[in-house]
LOVEX-738644 format. One record per residue (C-alpha): residue in one letter; x negated, y negated, z; residue number from 0. Coordinates in nm, 4 decimals. Layout:
<pts>
- rest  xx  yy  zz  nr
- a  X  Y  Z  NUM
...
</pts>
This chain:
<pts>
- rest  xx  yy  zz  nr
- x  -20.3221  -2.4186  20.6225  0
- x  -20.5554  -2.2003  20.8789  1
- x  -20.8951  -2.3888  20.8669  2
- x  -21.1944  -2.2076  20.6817  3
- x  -21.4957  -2.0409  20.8377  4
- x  -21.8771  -2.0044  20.6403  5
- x  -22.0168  -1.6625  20.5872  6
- x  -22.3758  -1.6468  20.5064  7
- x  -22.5284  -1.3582  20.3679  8
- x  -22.8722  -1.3033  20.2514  9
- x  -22.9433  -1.0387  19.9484  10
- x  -23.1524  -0.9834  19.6727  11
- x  -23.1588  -1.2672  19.3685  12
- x  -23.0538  -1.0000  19.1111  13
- x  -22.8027  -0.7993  19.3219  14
- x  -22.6210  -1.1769  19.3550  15
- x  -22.6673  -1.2159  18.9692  16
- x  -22.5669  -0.8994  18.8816  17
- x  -22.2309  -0.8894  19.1142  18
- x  -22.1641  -1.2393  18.9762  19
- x  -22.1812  -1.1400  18.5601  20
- x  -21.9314  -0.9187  18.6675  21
- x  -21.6955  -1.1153  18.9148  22
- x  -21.6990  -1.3993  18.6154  23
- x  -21.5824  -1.0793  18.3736  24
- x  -21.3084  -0.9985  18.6031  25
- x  -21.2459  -1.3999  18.6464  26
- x  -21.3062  -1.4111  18.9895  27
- x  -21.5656  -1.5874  19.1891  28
- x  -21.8362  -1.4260  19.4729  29
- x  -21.6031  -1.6480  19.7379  30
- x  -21.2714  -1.4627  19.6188  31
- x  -21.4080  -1.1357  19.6115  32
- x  -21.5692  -1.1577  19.9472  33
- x  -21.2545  -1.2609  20.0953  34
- x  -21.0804  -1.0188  19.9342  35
- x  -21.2729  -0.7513  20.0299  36
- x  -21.2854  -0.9100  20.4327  37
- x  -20.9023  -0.9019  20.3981  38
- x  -20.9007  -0.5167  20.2638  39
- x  -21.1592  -0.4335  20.5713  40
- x  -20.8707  -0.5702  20.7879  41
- x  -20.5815  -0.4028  20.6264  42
- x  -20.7556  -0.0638  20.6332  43
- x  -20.9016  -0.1172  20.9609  44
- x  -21.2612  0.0169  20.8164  45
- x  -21.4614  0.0018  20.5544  46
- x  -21.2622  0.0559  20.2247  47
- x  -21.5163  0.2612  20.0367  48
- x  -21.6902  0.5636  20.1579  49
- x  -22.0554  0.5404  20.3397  50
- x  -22.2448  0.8089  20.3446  51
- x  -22.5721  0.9214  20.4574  52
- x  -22.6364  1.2074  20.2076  53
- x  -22.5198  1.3886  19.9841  54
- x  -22.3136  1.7030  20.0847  55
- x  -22.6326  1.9654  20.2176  56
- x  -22.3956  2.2150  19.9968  57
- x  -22.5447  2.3725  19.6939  58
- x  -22.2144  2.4111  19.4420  59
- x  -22.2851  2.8020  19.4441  60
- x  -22.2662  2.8124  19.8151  61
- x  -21.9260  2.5659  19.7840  62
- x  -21.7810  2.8591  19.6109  63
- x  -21.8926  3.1180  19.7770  64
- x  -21.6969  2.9734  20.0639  65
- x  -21.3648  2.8808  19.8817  66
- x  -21.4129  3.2992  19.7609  67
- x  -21.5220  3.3890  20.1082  68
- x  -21.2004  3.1891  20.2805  69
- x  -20.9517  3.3311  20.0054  70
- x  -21.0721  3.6684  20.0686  71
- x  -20.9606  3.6287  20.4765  72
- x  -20.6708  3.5586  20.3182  73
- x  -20.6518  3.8833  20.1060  74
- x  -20.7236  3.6801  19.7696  75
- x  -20.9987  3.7067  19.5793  76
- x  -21.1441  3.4043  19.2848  77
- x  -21.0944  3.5998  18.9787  78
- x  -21.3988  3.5297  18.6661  79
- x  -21.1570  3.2576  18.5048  80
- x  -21.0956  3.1271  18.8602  81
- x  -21.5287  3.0462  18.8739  82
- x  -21.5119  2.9882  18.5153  83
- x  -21.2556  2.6927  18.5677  84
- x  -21.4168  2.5404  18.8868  85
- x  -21.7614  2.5342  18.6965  86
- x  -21.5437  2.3682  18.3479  87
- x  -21.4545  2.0907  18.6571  88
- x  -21.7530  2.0792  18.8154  89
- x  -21.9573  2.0528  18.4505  90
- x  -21.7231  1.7588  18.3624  91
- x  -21.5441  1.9631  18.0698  92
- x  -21.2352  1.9973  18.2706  93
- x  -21.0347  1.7378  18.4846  94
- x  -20.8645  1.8144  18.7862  95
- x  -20.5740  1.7371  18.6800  96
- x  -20.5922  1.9723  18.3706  97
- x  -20.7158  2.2581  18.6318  98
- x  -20.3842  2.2222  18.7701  99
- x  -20.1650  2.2060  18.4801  100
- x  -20.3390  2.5680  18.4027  101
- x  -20.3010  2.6817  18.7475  102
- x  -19.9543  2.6091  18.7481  103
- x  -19.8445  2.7431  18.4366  104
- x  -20.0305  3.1007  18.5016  105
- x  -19.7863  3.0832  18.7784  106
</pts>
């Protein structure tokens, strides 16, 4: 068996009691799920969630304004249902996945 290193790490009394209600509800222990998620930083080579600075600097009207602007190189245009849809998606009333069951079967 490959001998065992410490890792020490300092953080705030309720971020550890918080992070351990919820390792206990998914019956794991602070130790586990730090070397778990040591092991996924290895297998991924990188951090396996995103880190960001900020959130995107683009306003969702100027998001679409570029998807229309891009189609419209193209020679397509967004149609009213077309920003009807994305703002259904973007308002949480419509999944992704529904937005593309209706795509496809206008096709």
């Amino acid at each position: 068996m490959e001998s065992m290193g410490i890792v020490q790490a300092r953080t705030p009394e309720s971020v550890k009691e918080n992070a351990t209600n919820i390792l206990e509800k998914l019956g794991l222990n602070m130790s586990t799920y730090i070397n778990m998620a040591l092991n996924q930083l290895i297998i991924q080579e990188g951090i396996p969630f995103a880190v960001k600075l900020a959130k995107s600097s683009y306003t969702d009207e100027e998001k679409i304004k570029e998807v229309a602007a891009t189609l419209r190189m193209e020679g397509l245009k967004l149609s009213d249902s077309d920003l009807s849809m994305l703002q259904e998606i973007k308002s949480g009333n419509m999944s992704i996945d529904d937005a593309r069951a209706k795509i496809l079967s206008e096709v």
